[in-house]
Z-matrix of the N, CA and C atoms (Angstrom, degrees):
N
C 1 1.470
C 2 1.535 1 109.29
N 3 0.960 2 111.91 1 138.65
C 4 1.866 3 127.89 2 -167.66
C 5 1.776 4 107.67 3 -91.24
N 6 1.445 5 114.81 4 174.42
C 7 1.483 6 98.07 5 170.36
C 8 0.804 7 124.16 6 -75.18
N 9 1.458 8 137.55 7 -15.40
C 10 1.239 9 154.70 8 -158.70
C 11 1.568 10 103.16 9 -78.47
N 12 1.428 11 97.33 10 -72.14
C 13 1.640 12 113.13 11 172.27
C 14 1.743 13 123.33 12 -38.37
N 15 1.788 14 92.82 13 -28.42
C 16 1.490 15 95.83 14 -166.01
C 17 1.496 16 97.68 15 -85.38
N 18 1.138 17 123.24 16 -43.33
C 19 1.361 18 127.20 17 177.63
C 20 1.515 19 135.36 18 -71.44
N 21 1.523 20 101.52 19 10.72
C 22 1.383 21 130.82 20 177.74
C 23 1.209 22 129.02 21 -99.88
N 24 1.838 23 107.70 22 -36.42
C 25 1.031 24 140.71 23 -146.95
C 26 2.187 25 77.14 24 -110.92
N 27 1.466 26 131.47 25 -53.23
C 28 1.069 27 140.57 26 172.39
C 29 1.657 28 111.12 27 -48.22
N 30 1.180 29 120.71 28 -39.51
C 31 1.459 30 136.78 29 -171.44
C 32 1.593 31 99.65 30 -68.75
N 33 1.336 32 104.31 31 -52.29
C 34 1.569 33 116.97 32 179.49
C 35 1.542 34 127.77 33 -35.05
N 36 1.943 35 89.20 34 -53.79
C 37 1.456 36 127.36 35 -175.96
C 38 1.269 37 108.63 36 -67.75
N 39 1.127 38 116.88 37 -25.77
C 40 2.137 39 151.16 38 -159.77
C 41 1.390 40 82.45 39 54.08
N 42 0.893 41 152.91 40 88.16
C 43 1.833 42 154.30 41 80.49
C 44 1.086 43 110.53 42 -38.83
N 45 1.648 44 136.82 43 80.10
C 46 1.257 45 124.38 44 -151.58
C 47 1.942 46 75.13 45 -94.72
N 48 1.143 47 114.90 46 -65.32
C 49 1.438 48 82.18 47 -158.98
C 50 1.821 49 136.89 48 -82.66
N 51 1.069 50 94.15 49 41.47
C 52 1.171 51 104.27 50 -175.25
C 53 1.551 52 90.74 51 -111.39
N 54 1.679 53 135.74 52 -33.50
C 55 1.132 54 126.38 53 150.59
C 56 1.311 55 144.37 54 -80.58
N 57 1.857 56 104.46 55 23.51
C 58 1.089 57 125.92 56 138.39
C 59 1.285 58 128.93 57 -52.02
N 60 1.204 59 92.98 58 -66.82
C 61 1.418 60 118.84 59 177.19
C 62 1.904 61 128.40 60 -49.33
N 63 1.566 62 103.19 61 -41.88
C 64 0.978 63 114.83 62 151.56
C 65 1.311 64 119.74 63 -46.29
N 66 1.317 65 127.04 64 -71.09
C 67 1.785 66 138.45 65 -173.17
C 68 1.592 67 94.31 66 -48.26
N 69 1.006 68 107.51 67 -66.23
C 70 1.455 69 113.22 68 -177.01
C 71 1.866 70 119.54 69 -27.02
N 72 1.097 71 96.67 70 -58.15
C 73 1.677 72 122.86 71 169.58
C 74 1.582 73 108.87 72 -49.03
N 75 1.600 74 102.72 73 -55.79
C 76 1.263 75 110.41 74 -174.62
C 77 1.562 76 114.78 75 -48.10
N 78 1.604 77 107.81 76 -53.29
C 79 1.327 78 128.00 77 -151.71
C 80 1.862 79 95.17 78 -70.50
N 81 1.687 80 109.60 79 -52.78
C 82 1.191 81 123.36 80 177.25
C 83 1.722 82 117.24 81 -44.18
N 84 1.586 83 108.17 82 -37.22
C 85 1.401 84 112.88 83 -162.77
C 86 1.633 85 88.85 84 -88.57
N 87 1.404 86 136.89 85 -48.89
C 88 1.179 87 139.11 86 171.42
C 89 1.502 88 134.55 87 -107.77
N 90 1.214 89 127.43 88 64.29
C 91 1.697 90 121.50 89 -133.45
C 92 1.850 91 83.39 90 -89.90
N 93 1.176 92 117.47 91 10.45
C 94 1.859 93 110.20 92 171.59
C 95 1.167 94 117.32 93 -95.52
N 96 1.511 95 128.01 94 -7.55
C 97 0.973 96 150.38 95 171.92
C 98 1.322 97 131.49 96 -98.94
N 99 1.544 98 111.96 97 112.41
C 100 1.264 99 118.67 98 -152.43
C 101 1.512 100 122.74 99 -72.64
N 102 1.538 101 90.09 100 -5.48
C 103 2.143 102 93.59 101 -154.30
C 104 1.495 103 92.69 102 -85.26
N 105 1.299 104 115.80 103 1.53
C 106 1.510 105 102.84 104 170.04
C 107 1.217 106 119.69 105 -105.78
N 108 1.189 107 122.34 106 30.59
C 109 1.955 108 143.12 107 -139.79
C 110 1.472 109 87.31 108 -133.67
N 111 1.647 110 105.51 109 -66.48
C 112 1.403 111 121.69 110 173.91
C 113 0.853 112 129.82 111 -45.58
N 114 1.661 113 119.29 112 -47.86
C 115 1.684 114 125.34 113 -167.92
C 116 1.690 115 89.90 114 -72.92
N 117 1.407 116 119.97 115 -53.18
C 118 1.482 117 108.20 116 -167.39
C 119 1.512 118 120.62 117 -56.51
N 120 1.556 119 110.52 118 -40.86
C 121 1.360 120 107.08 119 179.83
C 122 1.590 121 104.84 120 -61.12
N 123 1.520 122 121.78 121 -50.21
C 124 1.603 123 100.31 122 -179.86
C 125 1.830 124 119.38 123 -69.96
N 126 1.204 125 98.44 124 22.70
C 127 1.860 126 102.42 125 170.76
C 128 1.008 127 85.76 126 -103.12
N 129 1.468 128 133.06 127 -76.73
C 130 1.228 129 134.76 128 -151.98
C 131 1.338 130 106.60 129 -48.52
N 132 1.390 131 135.12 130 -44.62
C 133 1.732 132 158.15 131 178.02
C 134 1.575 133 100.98 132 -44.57
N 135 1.661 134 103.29 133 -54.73
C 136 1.743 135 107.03 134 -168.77
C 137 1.593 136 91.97 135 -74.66
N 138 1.633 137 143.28 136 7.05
C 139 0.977 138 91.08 137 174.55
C 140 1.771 139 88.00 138 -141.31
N 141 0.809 140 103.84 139 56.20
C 142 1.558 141 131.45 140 175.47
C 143 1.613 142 103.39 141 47.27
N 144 1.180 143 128.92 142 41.41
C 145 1.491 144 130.24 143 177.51
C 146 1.485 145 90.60 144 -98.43
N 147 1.530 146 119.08 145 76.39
C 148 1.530 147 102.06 146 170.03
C 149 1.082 148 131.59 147 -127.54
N 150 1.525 149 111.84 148 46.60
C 151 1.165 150 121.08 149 157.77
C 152 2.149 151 110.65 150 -81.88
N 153 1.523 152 84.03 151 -37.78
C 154 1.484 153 90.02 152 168.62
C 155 1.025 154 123.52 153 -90.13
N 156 1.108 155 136.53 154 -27.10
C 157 1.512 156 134.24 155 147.08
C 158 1.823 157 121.62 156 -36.74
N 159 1.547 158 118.22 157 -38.06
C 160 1.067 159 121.84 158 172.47
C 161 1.519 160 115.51 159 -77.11
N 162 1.581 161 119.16 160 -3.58
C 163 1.426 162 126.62 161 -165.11
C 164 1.535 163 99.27 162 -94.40
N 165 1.546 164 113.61 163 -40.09
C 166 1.561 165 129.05 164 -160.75
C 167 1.632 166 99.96 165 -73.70
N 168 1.978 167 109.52 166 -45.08
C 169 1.459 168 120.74 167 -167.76
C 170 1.719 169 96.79 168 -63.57
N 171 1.427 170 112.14 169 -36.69
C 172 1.587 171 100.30 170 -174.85
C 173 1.269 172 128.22 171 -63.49
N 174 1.967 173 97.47 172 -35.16
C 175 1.307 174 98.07 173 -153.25
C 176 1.509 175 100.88 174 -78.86
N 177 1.343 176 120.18 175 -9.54
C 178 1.684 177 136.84 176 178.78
C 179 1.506 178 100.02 177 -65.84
N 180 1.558 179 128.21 178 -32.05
C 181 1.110 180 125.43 179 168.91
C 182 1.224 181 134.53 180 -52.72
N 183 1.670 182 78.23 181 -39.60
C 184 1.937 183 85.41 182 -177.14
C 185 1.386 184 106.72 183 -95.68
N 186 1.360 185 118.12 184 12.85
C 187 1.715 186 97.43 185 158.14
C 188 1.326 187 92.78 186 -105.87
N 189 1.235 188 135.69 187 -5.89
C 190 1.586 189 117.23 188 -171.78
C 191 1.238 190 100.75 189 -160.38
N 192 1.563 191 111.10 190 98.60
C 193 1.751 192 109.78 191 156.96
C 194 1.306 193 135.25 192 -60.86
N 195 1.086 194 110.02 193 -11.79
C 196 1.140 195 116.62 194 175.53
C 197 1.908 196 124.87 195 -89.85
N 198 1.574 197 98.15 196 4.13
C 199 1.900 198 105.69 197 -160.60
C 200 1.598 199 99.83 198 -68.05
N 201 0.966 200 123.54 199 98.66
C 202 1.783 201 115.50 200 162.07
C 203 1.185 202 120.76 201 -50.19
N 204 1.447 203 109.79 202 -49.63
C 205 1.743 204 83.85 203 177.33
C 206 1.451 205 124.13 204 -80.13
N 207 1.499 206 124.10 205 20.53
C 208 1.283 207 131.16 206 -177.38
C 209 1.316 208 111.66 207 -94.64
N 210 1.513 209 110.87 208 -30.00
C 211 1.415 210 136.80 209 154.15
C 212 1.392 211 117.72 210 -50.15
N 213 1.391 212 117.99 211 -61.25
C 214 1.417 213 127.33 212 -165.73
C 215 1.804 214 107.44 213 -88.06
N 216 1.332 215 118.75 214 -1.53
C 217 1.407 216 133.84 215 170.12
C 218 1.421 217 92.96 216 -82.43
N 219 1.425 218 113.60 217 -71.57
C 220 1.927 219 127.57 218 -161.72
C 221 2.049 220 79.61 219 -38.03
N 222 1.254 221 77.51 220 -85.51
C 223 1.766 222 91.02 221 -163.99
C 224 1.463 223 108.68 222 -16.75
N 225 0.977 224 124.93 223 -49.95
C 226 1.892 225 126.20 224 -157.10
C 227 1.576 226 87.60 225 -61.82
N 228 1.325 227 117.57 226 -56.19
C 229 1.185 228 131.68 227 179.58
C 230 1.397 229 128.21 228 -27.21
N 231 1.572 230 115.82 229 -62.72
C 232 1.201 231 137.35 230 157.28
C 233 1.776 232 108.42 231 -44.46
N 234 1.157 233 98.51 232 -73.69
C 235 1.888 234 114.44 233 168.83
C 236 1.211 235 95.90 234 -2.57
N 237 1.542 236 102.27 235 -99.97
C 238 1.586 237 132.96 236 175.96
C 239 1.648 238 111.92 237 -29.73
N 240 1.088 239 135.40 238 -43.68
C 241 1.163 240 139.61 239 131.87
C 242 1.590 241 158.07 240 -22.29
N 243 1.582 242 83.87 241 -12.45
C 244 1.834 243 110.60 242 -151.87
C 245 1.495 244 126.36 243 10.64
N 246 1.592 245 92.15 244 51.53
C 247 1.388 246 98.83 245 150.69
C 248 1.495 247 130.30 246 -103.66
N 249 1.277 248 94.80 247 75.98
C 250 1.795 249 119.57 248 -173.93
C 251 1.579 250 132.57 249 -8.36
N 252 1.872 251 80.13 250 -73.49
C 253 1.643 252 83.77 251 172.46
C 254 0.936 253 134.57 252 -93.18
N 255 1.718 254 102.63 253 -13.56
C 256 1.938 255 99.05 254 167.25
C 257 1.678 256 102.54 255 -71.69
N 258 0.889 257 138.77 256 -30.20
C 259 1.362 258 130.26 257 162.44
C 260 1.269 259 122.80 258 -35.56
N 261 1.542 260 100.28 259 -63.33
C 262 1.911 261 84.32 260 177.59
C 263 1.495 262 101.98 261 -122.04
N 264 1.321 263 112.62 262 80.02
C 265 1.424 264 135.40 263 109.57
C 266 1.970 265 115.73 264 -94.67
N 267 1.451 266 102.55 265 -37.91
C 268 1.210 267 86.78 266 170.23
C 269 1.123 268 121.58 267 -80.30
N 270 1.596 269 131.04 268 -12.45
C 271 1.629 270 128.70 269 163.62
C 272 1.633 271 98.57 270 -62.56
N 273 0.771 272 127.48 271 -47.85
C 274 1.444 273 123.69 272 -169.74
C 275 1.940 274 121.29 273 -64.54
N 276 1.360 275 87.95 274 -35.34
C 277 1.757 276 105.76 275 168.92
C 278 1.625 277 112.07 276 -67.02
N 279 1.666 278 106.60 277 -24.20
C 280 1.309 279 104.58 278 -162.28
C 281 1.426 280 98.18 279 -78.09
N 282 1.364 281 101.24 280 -37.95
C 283 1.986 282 120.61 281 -160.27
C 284 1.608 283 91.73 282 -76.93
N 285 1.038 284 122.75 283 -15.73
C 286 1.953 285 117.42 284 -173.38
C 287 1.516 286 92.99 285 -91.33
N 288 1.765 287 123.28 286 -41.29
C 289 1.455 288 113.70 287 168.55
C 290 1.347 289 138.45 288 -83.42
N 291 1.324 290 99.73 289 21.90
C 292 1.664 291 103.18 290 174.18
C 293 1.126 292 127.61 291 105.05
N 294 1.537 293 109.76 292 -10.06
C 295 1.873 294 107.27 293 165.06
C 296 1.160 295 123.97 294 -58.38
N 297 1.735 296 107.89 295 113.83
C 298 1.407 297 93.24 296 172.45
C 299 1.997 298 122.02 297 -100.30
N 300 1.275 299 92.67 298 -164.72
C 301 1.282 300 116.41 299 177.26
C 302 1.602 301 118.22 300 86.47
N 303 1.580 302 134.52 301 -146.59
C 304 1.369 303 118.93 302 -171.02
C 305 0.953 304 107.88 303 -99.24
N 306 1.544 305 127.88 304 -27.22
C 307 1.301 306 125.54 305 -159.01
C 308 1.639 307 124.88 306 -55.20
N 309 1.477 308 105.18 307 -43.52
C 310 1.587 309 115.94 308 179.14
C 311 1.243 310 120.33 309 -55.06
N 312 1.716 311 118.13 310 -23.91
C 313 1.321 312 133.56 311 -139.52
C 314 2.129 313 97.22 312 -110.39
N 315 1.682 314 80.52 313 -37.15
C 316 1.799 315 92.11 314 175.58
C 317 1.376 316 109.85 315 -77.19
N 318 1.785 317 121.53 316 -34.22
C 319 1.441 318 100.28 317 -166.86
C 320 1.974 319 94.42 318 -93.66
N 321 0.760 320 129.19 319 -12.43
C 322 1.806 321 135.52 320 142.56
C 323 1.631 322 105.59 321 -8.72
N 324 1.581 323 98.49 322 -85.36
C 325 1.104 324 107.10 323 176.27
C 326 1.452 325 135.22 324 -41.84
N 327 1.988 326 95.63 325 -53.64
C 328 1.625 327 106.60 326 -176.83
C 329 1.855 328 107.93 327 -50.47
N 330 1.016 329 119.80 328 -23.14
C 331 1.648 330 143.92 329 -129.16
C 332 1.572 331 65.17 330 -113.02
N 333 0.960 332 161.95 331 -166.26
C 334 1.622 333 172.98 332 -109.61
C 335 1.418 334 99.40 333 -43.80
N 336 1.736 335 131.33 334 -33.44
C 337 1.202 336 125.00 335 -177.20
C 338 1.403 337 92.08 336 -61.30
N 339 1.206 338 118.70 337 -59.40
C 340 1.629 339 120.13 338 -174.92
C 341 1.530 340 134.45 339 -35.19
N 342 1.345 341 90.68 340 -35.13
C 343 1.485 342 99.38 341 169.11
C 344 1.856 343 118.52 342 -118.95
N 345 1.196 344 101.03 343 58.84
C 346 1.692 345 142.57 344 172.57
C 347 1.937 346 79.59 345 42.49
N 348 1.091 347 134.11 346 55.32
C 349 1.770 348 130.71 347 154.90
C 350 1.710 349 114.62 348 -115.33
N 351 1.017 350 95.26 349 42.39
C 352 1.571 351 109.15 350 -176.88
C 353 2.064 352 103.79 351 -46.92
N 354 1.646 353 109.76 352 -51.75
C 355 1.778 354 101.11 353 153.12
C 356 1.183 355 125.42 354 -22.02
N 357 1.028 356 116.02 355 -47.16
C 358 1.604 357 140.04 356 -151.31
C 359 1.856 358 96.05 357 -83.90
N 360 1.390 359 99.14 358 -66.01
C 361 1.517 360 93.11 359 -169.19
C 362 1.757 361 110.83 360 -85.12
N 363 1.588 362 123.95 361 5.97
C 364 1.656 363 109.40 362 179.39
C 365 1.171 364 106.02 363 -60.82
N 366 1.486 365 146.85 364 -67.76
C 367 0.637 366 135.84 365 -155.99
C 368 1.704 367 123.84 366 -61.07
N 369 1.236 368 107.66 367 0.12
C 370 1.653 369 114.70 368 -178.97
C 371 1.434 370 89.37 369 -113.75
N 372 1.287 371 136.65 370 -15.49
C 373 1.479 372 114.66 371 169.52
C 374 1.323 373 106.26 372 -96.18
N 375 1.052 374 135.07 373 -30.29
C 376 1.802 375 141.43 374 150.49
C 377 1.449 376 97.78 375 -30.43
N 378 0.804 377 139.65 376 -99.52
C 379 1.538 378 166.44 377 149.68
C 380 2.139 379 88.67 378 17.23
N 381 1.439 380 119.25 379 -82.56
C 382 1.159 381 123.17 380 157.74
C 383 1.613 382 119.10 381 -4.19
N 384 1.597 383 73.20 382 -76.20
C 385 2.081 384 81.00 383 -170.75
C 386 1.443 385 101.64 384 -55.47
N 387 1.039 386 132.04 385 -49.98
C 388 1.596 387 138.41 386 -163.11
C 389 1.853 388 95.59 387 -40.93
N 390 1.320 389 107.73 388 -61.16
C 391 1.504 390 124.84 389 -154.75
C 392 1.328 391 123.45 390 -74.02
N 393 1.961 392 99.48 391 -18.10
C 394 1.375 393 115.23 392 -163.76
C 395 1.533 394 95.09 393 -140.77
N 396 1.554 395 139.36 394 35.17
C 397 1.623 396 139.36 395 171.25
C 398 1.149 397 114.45 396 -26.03
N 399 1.280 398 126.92 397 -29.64
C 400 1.623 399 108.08 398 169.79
C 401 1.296 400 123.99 399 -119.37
N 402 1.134 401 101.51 400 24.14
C 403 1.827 402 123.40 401 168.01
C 404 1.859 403 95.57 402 -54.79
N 405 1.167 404 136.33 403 99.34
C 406 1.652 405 126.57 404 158.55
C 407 1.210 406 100.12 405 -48.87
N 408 1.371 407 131.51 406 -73.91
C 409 1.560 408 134.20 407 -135.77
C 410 1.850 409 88.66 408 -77.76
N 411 1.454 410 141.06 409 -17.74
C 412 1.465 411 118.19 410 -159.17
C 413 1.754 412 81.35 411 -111.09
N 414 1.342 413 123.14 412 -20.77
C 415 1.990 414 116.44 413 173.17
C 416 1.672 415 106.74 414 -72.91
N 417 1.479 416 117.85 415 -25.20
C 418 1.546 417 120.85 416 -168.19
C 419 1.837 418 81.04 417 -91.77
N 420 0.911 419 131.61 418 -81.79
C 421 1.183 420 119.74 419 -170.61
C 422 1.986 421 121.17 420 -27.51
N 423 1.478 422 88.42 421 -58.17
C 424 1.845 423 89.86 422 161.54
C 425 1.255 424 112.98 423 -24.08
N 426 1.849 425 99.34 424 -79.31
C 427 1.470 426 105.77 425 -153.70
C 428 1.939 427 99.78 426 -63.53
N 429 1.140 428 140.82 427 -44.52
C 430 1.413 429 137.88 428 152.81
C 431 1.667 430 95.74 429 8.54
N 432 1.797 431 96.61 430 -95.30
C 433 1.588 432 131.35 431 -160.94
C 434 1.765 433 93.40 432 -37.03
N 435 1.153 434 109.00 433 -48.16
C 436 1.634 435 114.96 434 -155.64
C 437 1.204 436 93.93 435 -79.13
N 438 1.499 437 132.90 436 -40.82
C 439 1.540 438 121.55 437 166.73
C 440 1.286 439 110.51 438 -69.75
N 441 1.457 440 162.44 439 -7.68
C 442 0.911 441 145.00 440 162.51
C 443 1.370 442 124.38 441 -71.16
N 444 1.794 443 109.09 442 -16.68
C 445 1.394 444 102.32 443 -172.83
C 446 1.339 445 96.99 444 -113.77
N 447 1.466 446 132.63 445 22.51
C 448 1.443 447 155.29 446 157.08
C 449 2.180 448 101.57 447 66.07
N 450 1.596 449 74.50 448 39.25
C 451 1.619 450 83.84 449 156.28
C 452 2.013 451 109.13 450 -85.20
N 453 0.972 452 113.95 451 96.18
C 454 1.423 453 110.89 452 -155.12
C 455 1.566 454 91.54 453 -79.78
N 456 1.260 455 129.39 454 -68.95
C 457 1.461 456 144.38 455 -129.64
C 458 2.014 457 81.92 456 -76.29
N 459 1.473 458 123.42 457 -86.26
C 460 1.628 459 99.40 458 179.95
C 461 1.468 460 136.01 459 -43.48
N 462 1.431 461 93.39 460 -20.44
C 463 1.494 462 100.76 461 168.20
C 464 1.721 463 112.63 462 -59.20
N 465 1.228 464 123.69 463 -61.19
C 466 1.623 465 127.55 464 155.01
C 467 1.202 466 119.58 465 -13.14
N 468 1.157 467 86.78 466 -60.43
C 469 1.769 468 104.45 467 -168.97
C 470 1.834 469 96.09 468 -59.60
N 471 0.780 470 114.11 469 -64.91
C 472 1.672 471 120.53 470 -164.00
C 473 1.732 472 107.61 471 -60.04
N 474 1.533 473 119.52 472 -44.70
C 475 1.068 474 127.74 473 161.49
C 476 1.749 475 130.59 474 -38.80
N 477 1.477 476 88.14 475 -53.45
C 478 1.400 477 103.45 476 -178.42
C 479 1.677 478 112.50 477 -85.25
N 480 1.534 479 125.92 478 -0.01
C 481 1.454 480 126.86 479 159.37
C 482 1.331 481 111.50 480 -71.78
N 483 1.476 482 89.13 481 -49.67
C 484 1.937 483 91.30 482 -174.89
C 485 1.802 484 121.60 483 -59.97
N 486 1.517 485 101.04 484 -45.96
C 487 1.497 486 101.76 485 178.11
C 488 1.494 487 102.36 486 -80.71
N 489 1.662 488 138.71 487 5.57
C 490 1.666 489 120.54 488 138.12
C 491 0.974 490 125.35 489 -59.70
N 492 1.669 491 113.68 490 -35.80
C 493 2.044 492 121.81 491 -172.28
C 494 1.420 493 76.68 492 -90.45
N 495 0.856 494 155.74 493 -80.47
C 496 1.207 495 130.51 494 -145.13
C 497 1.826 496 119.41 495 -127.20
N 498 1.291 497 107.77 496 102.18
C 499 1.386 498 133.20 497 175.36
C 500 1.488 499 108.61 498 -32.36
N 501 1.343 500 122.28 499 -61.49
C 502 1.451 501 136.05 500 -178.30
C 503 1.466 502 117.08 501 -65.26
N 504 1.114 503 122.42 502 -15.43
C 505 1.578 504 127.64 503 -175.85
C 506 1.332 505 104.55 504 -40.71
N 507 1.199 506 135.00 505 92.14
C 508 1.534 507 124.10 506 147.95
C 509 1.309 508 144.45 507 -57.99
N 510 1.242 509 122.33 508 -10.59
C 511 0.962 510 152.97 509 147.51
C 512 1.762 511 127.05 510 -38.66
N 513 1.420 512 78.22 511 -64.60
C 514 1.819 513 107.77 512 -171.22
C 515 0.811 514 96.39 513 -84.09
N 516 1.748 515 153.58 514 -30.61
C 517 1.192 516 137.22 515 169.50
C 518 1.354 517 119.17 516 -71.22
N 519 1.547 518 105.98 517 -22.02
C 520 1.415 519 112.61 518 -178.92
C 521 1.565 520 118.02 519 -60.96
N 522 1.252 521 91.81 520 -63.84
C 523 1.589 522 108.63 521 171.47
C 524 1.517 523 128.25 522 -52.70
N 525 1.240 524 87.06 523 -18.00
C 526 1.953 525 102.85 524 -161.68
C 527 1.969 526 92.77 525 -80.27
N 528 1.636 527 86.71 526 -44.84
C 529 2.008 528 98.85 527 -175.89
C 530 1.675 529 119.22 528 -61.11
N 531 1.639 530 86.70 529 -30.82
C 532 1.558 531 92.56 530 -168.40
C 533 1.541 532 102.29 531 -82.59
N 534 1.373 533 127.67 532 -48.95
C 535 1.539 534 123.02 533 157.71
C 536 1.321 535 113.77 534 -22.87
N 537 1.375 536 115.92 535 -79.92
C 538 1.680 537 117.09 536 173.49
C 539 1.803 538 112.50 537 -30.98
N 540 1.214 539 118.18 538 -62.08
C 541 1.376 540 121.19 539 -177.38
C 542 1.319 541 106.86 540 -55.90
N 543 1.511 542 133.93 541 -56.94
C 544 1.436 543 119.50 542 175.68
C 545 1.344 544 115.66 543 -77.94
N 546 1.259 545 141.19 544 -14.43
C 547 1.547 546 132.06 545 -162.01
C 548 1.325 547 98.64 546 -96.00
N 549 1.620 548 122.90 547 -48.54
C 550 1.285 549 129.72 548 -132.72
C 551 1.229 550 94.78 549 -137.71
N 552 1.691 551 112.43 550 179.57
C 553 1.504 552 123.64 551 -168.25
C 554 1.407 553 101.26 552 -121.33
N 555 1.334 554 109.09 553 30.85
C 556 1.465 555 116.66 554 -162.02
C 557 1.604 556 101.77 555 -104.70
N 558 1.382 557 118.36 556 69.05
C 559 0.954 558 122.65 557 -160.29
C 560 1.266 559 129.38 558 -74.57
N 561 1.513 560 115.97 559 -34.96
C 562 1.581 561 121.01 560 142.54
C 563 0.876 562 140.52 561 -70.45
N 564 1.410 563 135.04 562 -2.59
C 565 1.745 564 146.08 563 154.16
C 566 1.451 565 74.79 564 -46.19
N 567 1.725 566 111.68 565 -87.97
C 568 1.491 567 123.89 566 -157.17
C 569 1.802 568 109.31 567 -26.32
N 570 1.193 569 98.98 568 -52.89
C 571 1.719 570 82.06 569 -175.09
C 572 1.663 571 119.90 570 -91.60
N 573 1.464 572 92.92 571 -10.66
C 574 1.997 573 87.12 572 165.51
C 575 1.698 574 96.78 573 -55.21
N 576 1.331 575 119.67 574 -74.11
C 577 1.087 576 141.84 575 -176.75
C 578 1.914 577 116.90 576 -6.13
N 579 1.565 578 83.07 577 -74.73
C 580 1.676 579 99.99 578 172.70
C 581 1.637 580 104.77 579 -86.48
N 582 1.078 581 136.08 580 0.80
C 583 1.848 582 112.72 581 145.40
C 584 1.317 583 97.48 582 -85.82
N 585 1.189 584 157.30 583 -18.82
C 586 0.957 585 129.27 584 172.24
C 587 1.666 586 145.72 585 -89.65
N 588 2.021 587 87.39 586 -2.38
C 589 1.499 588 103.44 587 159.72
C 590 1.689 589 104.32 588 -74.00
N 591 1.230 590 115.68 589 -45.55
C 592 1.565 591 116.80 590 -165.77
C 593 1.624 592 113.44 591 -68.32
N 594 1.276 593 97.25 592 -14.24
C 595 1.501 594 91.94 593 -170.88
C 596 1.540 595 101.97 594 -92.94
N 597 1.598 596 111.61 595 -49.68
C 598 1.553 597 93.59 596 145.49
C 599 1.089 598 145.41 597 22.52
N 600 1.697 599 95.35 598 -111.64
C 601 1.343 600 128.00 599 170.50
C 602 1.514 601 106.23 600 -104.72
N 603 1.148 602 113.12 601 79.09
C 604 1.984 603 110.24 602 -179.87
C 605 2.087 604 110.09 603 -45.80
N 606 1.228 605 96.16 604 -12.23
C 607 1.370 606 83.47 605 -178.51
C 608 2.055 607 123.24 606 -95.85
N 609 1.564 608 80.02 607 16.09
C 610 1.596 609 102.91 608 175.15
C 611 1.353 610 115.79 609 -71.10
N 612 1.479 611 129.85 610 100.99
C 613 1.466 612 112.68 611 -163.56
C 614 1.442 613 101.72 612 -112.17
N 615 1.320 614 117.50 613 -25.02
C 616 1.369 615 106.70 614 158.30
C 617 1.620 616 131.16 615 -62.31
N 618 0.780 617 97.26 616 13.92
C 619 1.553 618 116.41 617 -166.91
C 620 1.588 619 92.92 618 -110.97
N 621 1.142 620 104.87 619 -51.40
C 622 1.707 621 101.31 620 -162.30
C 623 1.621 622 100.69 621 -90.02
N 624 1.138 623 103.59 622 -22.81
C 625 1.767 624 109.49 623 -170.55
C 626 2.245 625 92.75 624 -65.52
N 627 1.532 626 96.04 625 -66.07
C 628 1.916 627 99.79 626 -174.71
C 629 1.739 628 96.07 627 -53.70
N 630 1.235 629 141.25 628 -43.45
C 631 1.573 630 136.94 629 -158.42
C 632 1.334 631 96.04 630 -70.74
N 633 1.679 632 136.50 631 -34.06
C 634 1.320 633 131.35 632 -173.03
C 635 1.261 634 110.00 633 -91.08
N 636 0.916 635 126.97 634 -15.48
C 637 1.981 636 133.82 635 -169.54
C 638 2.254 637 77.33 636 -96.27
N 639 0.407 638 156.81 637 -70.03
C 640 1.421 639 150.88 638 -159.35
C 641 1.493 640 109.21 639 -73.26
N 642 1.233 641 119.07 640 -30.00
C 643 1.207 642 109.41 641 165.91
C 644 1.832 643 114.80 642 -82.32
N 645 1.450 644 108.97 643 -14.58
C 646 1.682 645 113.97 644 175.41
C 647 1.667 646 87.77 645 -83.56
N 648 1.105 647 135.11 646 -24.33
C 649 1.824 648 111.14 647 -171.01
C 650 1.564 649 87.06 648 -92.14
N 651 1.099 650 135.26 649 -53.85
C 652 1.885 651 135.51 650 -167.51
C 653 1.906 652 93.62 651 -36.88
N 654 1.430 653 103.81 652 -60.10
C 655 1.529 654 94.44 653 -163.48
C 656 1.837 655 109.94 654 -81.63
């Protein structure tokens, strides 16, 4: 087992500093090599030291432009930060260098939702759902994105998967009711829907505030 490995395998355990220590070793035994640049900045990241965490992700840059996860570290960073779009340019740098799977592609998206370009990011939260189908939180986010740009009818669709996998979604009922109330004339879907986010979570008041204004126009 390498330093890298050891201090990975320590991170796991949360021995954070003993997988200091590891990285440390790593960097010392190979300081041209970035993956020990990386592992520290995402220690330093998990424990909110990120000014130095953003020092380690760079300097991984400059031995390797090409490091994706040095990219997809920076970025979280920024994220967490709400610095939006420098975020996903570096989600986007990460996804041009080879990171795979959904994650890069979902916080892409979140990263343009954030800065009201929800256009901008469907197709990277589309993209998400594709890669990750039973992801709840990246299909509820979809159907979100897709109701915001009053794509109603896939929006449904995506809504109504999530509250099958999961019954309790408060969320998904929320969204699912409020679609019905603006799209459609389906006026009791809409308020099954939103009593059943509030009842949920009783501390849902937007939920209970739109379910009572529709039940004052019904009667």
């Amino acid at each position: 087992m390498d330093f890298n490995e050891e201090g990975v395998k320590a991170i796991q355990e949360k021995r954070y500093e003993d997988a200091a220590k590891a990285f440390t070793k790593a960097i010392d035994e190979n300081p041209h090599d970035p993956v020990g640049y990386i592992n520290f900045g995402n220690l330093l990241a998990s424990m909110d030291d990120l000014e130095r965490a953003e020092r380690f992700f760079q300097k991984a840059l400059t031995l390797d432009e090409k490091a994706a996860t040095a990219y997809y570290g920076l970025a979280n960073l920024y994220y967490n930060s709400e610095r939006y779009l420098e975020a996903a340019k570096l989600y986007e740098q990460s996804i041009r260098n080879g990171i795979e799977g959904a994650d890069a592609y979902y916080m892409l998206g979140k990263s343009f939702e954030h800065e009201g370009q929800s256009k901008l990011g469907l197709p990277y939260m589309q993209r998400a759902a594709e890669l990750a189908p039973q992801d709840l939180q990246i299909r509820l986010s979809y159907g979100i994105m897709l109701c915001t740009l009053e794509l109603f009818e896939p929006a449904e669709k995506e809504l109504q998967f999530v509250i099958a996998e999961d019954w309790n979604n408060a969320d998904a009922h929320y969204n699912l009711g409020v679609l019905y109330a603006v799209s459609t004339e389906r006026v009791d879907d809409a308020m099954y829907h939103l009593k059943q986010a509030f009842t949920l979570q009783p501390e849902f008041e937007q939920a209970r505030y739109i379910h009572d204004m529709l039940a004052m126009k019904k009667d």
